[in-house]
DOTOR-628198 format. One record per residue: residue in one letter; x, y, z of N, C-alpha, C in turn. Coordinates in steps of 0.2 Angstrom, whole numbers, padded with zeros to 4 digits, always signed. Example, Ala and Ser with C-alpha at 12.3 -4.5 7.8 and 13.67 -1.06 7.14 Angstrom:
% residues 2
a+0066-0028+0039+0062-0022+0039+0066-0016+0039/s+0064-0011+0035+0068-0005+0036+0064+0000+0039/
END
This chain:
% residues 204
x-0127-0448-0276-0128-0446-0283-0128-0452-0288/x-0122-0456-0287-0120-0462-0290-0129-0466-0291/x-0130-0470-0285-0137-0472-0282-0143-0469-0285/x-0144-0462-0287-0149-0458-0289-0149-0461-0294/x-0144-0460-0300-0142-0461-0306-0143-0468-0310/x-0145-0472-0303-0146-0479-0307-0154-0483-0305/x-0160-0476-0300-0164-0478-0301-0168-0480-0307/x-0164-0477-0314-0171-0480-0318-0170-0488-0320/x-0163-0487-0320-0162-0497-0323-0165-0500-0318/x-0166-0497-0312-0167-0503-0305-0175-0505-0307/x-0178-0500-0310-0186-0501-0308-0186-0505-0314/x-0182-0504-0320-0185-0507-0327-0181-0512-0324/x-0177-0516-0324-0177-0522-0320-0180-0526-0318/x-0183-0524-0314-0187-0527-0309-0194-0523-0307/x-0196-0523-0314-0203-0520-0314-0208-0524-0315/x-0207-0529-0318-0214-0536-0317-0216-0539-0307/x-0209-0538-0306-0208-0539-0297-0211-0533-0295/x-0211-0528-0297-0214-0521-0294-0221-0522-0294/x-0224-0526-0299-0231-0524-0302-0234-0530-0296/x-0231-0536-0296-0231-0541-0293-0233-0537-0283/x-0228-0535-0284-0228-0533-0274-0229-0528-0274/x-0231-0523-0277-0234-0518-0276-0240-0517-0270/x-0242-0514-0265-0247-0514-0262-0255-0510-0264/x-0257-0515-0266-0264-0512-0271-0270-0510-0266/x-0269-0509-0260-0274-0508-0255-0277-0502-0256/x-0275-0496-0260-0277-0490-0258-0276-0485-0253/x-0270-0489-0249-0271-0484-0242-0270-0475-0244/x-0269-0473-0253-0268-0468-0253-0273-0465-0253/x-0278-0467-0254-0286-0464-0257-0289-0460-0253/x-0288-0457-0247-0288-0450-0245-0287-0444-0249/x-0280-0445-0249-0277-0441-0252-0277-0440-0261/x-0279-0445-0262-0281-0447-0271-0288-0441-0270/x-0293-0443-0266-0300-0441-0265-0297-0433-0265/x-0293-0431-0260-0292-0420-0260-0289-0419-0266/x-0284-0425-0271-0282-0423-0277-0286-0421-0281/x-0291-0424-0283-0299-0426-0288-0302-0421-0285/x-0302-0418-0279-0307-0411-0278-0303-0405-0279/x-0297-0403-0280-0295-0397-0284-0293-0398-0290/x-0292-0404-0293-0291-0405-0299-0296-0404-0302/x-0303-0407-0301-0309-0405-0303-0312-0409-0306/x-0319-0412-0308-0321-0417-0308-0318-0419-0317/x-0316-0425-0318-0316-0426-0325-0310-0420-0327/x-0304-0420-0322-0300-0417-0327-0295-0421-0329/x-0292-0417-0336-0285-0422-0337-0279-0423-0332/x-0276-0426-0330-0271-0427-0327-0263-0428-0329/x-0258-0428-0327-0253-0433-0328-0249-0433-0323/x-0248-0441-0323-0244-0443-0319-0237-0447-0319/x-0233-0443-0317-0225-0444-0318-0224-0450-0315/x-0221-0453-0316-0217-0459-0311-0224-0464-0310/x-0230-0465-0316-0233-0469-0315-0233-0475-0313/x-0229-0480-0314-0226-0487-0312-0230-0491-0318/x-0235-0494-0315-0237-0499-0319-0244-0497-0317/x-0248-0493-0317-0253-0488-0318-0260-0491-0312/x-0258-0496-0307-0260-0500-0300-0259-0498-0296/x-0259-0494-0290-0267-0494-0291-0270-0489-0292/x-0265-0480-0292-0267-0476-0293-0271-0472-0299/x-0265-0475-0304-0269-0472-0310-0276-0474-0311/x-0278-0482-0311-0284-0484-0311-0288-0482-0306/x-0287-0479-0301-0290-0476-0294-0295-0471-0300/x-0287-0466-0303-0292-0459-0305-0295-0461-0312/x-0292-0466-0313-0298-0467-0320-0305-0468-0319/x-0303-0475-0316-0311-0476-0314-0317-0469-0311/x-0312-0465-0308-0316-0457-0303-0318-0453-0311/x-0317-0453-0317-0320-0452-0323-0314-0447-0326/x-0307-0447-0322-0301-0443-0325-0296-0447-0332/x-0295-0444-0336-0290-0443-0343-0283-0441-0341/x-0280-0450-0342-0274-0448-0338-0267-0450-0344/x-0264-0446-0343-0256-0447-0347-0251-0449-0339/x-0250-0455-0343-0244-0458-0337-0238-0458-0342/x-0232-0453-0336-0226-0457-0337-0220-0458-0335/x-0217-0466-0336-0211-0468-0333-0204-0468-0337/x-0199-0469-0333-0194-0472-0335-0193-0479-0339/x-0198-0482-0335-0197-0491-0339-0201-0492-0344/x-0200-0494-0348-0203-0495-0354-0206-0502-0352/x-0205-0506-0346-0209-0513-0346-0217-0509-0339/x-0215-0503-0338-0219-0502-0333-0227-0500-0337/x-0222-0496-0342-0227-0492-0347-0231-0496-0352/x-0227-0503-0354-0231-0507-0357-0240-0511-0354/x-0234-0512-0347-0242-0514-0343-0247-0510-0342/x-0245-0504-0342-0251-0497-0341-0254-0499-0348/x-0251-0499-0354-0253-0500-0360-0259-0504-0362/x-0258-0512-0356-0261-0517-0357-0267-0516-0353/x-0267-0513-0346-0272-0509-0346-0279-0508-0344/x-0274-0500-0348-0279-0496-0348-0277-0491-0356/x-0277-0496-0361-0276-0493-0368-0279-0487-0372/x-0284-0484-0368-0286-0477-0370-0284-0472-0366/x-0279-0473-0363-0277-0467-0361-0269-0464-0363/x-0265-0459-0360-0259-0461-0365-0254-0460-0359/x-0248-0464-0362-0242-0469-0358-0237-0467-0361/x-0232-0464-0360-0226-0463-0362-0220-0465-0358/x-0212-0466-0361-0207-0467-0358-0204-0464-0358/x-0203-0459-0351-0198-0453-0352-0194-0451-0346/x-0187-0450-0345-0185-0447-0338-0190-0440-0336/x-0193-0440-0332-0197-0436-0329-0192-0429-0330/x-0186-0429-0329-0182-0423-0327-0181-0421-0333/x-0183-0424-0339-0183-0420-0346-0191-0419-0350/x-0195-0420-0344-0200-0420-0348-0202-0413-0351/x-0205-0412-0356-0208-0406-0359-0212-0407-0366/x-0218-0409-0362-0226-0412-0365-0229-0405-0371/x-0225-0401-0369-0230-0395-0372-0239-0394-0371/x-0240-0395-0367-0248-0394-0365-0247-0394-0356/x-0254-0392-0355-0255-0389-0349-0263-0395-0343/x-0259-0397-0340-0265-0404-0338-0268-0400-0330/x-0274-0402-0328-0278-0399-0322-0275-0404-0316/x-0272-0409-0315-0267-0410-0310-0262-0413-0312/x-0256-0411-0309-0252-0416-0310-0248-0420-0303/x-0245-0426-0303-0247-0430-0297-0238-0433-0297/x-0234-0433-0293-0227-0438-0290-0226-0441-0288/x-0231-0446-0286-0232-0449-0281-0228-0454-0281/x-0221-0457-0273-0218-0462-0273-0213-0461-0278/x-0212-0455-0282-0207-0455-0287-0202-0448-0287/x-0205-0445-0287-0200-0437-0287-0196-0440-0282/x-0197-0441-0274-0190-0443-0270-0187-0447-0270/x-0185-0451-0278-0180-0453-0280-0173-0451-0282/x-0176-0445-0284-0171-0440-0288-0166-0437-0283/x-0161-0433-0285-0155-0430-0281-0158-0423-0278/x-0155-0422-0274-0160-0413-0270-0159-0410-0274/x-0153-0409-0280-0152-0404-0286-0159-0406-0290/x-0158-0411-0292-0165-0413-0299-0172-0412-0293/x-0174-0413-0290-0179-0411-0287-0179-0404-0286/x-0174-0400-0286-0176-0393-0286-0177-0391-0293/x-0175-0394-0299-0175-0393-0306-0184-0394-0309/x-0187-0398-0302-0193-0401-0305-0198-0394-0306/x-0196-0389-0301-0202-0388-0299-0206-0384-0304/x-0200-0377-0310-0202-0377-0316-0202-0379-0318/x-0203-0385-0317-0208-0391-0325-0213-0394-0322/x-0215-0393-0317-0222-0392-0314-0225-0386-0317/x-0223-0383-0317-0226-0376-0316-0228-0376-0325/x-0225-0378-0328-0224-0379-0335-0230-0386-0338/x-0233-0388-0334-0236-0393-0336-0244-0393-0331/x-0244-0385-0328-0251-0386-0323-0253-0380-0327/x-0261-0380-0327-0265-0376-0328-0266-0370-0322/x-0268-0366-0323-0271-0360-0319-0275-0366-0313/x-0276-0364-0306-0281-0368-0303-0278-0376-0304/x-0274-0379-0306-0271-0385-0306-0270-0389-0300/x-0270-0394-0297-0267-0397-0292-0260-0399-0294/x-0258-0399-0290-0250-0404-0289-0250-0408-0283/x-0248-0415-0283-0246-0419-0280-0242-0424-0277/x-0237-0425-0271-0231-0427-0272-0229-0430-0267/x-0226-0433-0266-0223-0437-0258-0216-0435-0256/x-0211-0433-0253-0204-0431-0250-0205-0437-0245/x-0198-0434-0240-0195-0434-0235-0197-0431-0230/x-0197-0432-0225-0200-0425-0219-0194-0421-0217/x-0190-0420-0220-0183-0416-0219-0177-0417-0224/x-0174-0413-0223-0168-0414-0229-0163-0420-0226/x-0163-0424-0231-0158-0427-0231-0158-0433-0237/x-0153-0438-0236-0152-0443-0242-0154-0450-0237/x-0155-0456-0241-0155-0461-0237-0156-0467-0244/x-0152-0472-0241-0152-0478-0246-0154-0484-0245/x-0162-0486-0245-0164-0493-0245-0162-0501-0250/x-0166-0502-0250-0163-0509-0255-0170-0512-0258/x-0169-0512-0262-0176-0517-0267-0171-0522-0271/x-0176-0527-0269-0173-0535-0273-0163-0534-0271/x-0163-0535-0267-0154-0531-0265-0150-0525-0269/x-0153-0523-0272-0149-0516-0274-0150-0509-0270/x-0145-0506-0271-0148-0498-0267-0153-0496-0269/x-0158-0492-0266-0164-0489-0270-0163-0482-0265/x-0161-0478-0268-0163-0472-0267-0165-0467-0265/x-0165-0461-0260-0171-0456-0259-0167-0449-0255/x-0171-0445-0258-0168-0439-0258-0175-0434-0252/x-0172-0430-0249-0180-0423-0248-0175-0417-0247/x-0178-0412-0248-0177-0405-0244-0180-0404-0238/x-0179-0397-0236-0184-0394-0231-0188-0394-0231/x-0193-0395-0229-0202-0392-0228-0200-0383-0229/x-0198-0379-0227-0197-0373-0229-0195-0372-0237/x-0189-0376-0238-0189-0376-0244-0194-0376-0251/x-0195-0384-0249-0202-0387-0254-0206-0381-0253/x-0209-0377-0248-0214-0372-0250-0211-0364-0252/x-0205-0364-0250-0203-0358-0254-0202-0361-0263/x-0201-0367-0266-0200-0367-0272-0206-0371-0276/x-0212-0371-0273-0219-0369-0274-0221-0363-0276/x-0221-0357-0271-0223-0352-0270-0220-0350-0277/x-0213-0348-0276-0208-0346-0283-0210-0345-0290/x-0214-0356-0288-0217-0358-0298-0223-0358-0296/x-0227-0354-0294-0236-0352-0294-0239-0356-0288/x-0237-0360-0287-0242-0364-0281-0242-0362-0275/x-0247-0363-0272-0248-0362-0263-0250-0370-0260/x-0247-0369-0257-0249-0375-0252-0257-0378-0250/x-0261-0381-0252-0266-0382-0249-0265-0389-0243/x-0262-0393-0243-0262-0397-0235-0254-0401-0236/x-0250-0402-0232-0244-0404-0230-0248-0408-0225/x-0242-0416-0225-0244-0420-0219-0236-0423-0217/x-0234-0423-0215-0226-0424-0212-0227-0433-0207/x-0224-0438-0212-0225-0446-0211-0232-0445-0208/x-0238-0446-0212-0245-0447-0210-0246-0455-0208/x-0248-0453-0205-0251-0462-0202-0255-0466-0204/x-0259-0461-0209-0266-0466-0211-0262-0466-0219/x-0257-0465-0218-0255-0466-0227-0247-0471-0228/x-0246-0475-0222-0240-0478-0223-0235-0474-0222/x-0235-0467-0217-0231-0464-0218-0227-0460-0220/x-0232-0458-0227-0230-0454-0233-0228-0447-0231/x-0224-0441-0231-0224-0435-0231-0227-0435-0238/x-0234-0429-0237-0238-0428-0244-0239-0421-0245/x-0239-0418-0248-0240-0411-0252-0245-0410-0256/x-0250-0405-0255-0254-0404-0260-0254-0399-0259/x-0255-0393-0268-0253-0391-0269-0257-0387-0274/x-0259-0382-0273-0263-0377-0279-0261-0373-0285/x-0259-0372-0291-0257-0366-0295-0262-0361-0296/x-0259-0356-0292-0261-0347-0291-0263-0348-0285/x-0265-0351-0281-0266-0348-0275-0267-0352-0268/x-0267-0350-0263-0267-0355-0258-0271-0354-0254/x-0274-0363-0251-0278-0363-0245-0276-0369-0241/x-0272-0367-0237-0268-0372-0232-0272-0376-0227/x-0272-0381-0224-0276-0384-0222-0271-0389-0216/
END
């Protein structure tokens, strides 16, 4: 928990180094592409745990989507700022967000399994509070519950999952049905990826 508690200093820290060695390849553009088709063409978005808006957010702007990005770091959100300045950037801990408005997807990519298994259970009503009827949701975990702690630039970095049973019963709960799971996918650097409908499900 201690380690959860000090991801946000870690990444404002060392968020020019983030933006720097970030892998801009797109390996996620698969899964960018099934987000963009239940999101729907040119819808608004938000993305929690934006970083420095490389290469994804510019992925979905370019694809003709209105994106609100937001992080923890205030140096990450400046460079989203610098940009892509017509869109909107906010600094916020995800776990307190409350936008008051309702966006056609919303995205966690690389970021929610930061959190503790407690706060990732807390997330899910605030997904649910922040997606439309027919909204995507999109997210990355763990392939099973548990905790683990890497290192970025030598500090501990992080990372939490639950169950795959869980994660989908605490979907279903806050509206959403499952439209594809992929458990360490291959073609995506071995991301466990969730997509995710509000109101209904087509599993895949």
């Amino acid at each position: 928990m201690e380690s959860s508690n000090r991801i946000v200093g870690l990444y404002e820290r060392h968020a020019r180094a983030f933006n720097r060695e970030r892998n801009k390849s797109l390996f996620e553009r698969a899964w960018l592409d099934r987000f963009h088709a239940v999101a729907g063409t040119g819808a608004a978005l938000l993305d929690i745990g934006c970083g420095s808006g490389e290469p994804i957010a510019g992925y979905l702007i370019a694809a003709g989507h209105s994106v609100t990005g937001v992080d923890s770091s205030a140096t990450m959100i400046e460079l989203c700022r610098e940009r892509f300045p017509e869109q909107s950037w906010l600094v916020a801990d995800m776990r307190k967000l409350d936008l008051g408005r309702r966006f056609s997807g919303v995205l966690a990519w690389d970021s929610f399994f930061h959190l503790s298994q407690d706060d990732q259970r807390a997330m899910f009503p605030l997904f649910a509070r922040h997606a439309a009827e027919g909204a995507a949701l999109m997210f990355t975990s763990g392939p099973h519950a548990g905790e683990a702690i890497g290192s970025y630039h030598d500090e501990p970095l992080y990372h939490a999952s639950l169950d795959p049973e869980e994660y989908t019963a605490l979907l279903q709960a806050n509206g959403f049905g499952v439209v594809a799971h992929v458990a360490e996918d291959a073609t995506c650097g071995g991301r466990t990826v969730w997509l995710a409908r509000r109101g209904r499900s087509e599993a895949t």
